[in-house]
Backbone as a printed PyTorch tensor [residue, N CA C, xyz], in Angstrom:
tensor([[[ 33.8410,  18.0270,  -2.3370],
         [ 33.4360,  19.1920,  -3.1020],
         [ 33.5630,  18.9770,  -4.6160]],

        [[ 34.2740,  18.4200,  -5.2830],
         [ 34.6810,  18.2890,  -6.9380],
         [ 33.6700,  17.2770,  -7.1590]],

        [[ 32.7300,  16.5280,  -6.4090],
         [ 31.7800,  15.8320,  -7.0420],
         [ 30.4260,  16.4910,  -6.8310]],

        [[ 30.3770,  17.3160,  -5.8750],
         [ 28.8890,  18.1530,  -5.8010],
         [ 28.0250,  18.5760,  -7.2910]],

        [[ 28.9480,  18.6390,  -8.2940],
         [ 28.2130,  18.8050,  -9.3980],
         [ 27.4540,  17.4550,  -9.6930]],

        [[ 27.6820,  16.8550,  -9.2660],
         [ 27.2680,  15.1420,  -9.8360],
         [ 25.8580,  15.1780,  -9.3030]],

        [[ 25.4530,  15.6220,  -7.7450],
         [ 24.5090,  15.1910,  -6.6910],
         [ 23.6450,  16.4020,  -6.9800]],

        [[ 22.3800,  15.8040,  -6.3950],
         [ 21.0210,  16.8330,  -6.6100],
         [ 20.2620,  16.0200,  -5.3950]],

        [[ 19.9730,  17.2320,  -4.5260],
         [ 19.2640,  16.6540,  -3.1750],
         [ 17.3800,  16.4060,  -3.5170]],

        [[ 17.0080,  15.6650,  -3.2040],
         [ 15.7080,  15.2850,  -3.7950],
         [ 14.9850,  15.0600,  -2.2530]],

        [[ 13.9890,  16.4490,  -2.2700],
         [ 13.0250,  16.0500,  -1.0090],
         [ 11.9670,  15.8470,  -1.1910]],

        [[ 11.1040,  14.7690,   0.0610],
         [  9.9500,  14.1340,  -0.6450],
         [ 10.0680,  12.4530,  -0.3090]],

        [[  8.8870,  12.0740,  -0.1030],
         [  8.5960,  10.6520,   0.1200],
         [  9.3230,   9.9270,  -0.9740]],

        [[ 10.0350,   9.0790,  -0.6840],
         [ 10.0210,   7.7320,  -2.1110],
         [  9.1030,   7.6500,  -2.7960]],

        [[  8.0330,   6.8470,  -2.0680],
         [  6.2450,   6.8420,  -2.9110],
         [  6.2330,   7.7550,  -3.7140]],

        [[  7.1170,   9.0320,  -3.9740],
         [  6.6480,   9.9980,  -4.9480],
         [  7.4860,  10.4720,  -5.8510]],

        [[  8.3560,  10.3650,  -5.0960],
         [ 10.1190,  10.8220,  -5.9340],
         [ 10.7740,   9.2660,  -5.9210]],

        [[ 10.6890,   8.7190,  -6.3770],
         [ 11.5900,   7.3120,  -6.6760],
         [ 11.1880,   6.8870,  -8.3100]],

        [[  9.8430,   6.6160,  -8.3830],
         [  9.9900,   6.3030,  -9.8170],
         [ 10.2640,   7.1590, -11.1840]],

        [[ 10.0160,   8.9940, -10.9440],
         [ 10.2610,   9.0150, -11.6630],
         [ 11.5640,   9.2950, -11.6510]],

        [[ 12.5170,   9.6170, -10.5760],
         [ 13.6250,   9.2900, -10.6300],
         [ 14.3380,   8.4030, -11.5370]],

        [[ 14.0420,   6.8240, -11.2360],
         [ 14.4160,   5.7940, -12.1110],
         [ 14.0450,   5.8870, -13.5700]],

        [[ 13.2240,   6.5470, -13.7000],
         [ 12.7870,   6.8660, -15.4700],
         [ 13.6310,   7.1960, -15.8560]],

        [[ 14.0110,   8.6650, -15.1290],
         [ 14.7740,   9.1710, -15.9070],
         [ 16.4400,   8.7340, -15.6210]],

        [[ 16.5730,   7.8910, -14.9750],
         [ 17.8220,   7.1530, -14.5630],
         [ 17.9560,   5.9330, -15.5230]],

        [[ 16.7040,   5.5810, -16.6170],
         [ 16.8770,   4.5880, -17.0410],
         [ 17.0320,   2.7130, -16.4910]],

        [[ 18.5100,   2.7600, -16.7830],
         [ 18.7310,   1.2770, -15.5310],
         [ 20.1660,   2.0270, -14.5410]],

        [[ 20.3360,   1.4080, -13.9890],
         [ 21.3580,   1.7720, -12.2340],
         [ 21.9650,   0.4350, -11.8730]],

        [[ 22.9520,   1.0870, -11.5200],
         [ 24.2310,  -0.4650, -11.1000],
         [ 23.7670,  -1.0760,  -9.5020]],

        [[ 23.1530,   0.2530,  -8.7030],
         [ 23.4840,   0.0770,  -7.6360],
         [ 21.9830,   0.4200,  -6.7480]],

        [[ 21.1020,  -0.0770,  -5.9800],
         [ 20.5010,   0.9190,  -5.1410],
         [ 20.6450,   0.6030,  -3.5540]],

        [[ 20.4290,   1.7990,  -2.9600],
         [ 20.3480,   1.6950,  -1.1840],
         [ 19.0670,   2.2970,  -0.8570]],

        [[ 18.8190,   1.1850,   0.0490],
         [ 17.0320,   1.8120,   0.6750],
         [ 17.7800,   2.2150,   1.8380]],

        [[ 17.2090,   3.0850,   2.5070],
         [ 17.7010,   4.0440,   3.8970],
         [ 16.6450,   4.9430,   3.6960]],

        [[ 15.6530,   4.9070,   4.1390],
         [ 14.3150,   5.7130,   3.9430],
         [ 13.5840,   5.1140,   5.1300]],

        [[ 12.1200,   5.5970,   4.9840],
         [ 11.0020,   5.1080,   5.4970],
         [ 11.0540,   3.3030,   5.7800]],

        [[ 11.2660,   2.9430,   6.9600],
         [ 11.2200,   1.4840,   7.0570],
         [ 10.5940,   0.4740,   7.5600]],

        [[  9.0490,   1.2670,   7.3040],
         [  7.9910,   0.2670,   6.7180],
         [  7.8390,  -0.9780,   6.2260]],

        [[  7.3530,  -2.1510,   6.5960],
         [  7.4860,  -2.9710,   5.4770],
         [  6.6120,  -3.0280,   4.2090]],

        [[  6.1840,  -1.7800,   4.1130],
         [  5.2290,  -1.8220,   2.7660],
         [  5.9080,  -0.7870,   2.1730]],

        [[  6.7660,   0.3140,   2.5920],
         [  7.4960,   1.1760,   1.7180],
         [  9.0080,   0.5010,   1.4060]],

        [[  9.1670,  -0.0730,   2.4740],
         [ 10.6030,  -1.3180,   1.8630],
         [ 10.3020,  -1.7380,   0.7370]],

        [[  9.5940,  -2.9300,   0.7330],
         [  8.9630,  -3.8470,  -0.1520],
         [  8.5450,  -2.9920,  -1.6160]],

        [[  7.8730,  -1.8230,  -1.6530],
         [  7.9070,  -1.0700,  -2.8680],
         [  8.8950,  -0.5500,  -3.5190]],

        [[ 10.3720,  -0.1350,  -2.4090],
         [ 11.0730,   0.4350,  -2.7820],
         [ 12.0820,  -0.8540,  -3.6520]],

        [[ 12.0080,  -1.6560,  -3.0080],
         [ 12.7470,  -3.3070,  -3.7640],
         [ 12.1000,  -3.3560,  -5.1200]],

        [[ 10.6750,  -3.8330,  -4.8040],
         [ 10.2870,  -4.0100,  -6.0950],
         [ 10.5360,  -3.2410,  -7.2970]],

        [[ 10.5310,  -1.6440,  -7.1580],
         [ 10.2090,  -0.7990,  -7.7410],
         [ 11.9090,  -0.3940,  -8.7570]],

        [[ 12.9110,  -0.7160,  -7.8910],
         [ 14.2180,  -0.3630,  -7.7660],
         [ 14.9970,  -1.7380,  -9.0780]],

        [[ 14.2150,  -2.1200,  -8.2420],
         [ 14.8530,  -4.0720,  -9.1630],
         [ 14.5430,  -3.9560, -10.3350]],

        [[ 13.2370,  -3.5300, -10.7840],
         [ 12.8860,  -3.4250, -12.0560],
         [ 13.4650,  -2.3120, -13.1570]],

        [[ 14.5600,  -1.5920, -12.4660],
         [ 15.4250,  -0.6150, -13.1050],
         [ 17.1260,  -1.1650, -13.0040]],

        [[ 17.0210,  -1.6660, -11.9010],
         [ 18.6890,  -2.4290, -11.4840],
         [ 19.1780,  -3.7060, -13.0620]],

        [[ 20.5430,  -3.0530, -13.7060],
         [ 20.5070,  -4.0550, -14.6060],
         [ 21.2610,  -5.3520, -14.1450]],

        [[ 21.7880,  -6.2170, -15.3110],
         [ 22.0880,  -7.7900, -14.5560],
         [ 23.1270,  -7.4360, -13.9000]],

        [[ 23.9440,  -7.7520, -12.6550],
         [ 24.7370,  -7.4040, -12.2830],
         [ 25.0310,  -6.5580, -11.1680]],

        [[ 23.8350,  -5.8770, -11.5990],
         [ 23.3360,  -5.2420, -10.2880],
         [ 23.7490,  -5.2540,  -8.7080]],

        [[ 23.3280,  -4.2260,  -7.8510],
         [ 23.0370,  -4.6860,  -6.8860],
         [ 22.4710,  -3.9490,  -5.7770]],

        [[ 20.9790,  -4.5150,  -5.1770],
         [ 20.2420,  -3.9920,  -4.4870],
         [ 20.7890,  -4.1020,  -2.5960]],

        [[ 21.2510,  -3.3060,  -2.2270],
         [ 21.6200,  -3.0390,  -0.8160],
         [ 20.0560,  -2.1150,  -0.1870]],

        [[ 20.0230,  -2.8780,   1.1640],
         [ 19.0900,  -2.3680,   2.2240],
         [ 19.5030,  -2.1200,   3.6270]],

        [[ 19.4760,  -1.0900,   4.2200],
         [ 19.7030,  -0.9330,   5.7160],
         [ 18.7110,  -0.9210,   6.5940]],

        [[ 19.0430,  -1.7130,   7.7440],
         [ 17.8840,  -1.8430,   8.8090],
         [ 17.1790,  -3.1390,   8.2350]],

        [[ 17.6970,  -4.1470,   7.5210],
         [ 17.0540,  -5.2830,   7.1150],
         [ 15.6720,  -6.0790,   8.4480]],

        [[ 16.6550,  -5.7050,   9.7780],
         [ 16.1940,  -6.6100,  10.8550],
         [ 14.5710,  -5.4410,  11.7420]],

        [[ 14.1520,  -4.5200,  10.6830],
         [ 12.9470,  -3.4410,  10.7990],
         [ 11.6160,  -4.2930,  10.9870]],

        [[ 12.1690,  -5.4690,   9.7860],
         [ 10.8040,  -5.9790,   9.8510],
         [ 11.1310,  -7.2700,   8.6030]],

        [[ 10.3950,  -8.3380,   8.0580],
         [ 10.3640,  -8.9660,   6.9540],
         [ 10.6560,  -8.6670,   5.5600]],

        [[ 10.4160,  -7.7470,   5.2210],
         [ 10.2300,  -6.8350,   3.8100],
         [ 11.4000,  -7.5760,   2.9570]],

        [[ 13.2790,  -7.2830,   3.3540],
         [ 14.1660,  -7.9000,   2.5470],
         [ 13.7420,  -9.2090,   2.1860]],

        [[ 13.8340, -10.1080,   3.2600],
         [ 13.5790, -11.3860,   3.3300],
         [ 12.3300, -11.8590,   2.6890]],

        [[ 11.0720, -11.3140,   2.5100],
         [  9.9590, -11.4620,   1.8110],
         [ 10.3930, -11.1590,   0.1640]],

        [[ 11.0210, -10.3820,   0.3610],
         [ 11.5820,  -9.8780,  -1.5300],
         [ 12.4830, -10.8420,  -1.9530]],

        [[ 13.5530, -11.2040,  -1.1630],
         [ 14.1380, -12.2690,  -1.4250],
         [ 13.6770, -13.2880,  -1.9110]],

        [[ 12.7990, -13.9020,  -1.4940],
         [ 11.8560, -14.9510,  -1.8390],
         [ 11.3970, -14.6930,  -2.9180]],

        [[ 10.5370, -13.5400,  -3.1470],
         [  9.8570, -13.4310,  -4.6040],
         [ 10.4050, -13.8780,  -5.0680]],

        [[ 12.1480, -13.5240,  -5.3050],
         [ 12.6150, -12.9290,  -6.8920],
         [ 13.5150, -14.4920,  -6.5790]],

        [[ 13.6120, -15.5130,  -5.7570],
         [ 14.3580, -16.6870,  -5.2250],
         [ 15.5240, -16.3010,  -5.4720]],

        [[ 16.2660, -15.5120,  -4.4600],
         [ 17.8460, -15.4900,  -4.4270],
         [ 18.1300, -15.4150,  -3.3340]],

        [[ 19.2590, -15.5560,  -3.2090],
         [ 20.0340, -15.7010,  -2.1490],
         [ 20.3100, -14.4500,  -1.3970]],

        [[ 19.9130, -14.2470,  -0.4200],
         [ 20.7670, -12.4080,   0.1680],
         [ 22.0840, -12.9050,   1.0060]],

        [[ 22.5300, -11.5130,   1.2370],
         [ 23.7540, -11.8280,   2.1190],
         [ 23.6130, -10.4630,   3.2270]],

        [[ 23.6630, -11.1270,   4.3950],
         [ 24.0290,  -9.6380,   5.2740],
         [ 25.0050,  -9.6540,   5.9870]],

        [[ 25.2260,  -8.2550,   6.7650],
         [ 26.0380,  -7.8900,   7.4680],
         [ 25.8250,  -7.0390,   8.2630]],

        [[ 25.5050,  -7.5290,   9.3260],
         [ 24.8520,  -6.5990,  10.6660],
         [ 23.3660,  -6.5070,  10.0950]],

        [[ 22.7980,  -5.3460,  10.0810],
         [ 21.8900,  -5.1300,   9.7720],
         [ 21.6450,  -4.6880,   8.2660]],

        [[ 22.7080,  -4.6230,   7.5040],
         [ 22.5490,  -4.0510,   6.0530],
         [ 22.6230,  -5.6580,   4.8640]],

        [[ 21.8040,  -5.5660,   3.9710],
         [ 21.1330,  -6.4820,   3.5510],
         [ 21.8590,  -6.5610,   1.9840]],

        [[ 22.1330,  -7.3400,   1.5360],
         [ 22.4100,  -7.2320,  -0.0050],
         [ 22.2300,  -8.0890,  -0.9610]],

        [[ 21.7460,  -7.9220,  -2.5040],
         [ 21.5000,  -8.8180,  -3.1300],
         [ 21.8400,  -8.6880,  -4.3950]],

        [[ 22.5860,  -9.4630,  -5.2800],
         [ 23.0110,  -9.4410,  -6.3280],
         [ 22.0730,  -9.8320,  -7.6810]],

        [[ 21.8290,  -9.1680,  -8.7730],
         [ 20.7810,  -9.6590,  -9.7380],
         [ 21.4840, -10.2930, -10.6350]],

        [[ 20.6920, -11.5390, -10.9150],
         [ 21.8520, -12.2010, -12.1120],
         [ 21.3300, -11.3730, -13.2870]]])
């Protein structure tokens, strides 16, 4: 309860509410995909997320094993992921 002031529930596709989210979020330490797990709404949500995540970062995904999407992003950006069970993680230098 003493952090509810912090949180604001946001309904609505990613595809629609994610970027300008990040606008106005600037850059972010941290993101988690747990949405739609598509591999074309994954894959947007990586791309889209990374390009706001600063160095240091770090991009976490659940349900990695949905489909290719982590593992295809991985590659783009050539890093290394690490998982655990099914939740996916990647550090930005």
């Amino acid at each position: 309860d003493y952090l509810r002031h912090r949180w604001h529930l946001i309904v609505g596709r990613s595809s629609d509410r994610l970027m300008p989210l990040l606008e106005n979020a600037g850059t972010i330490d941290i993101f988690l995909h747990d949405s739609e797990h598509s591999y074309e709404n994954m894959l947007w949500e990586y791309q889209t997320a990374w390009t706001h995540l600063k160095s240091g970062g770090v991009l976490l995904s659940h349900n990695i094993d949905a489909n290719d999407a982590f593992y295809d992003f991985c590659k783009s950006v050539e890093l290394r992921s690490y998982a655990l069970g099914n939740l996916g993680g990647l550090l930005k230098p």
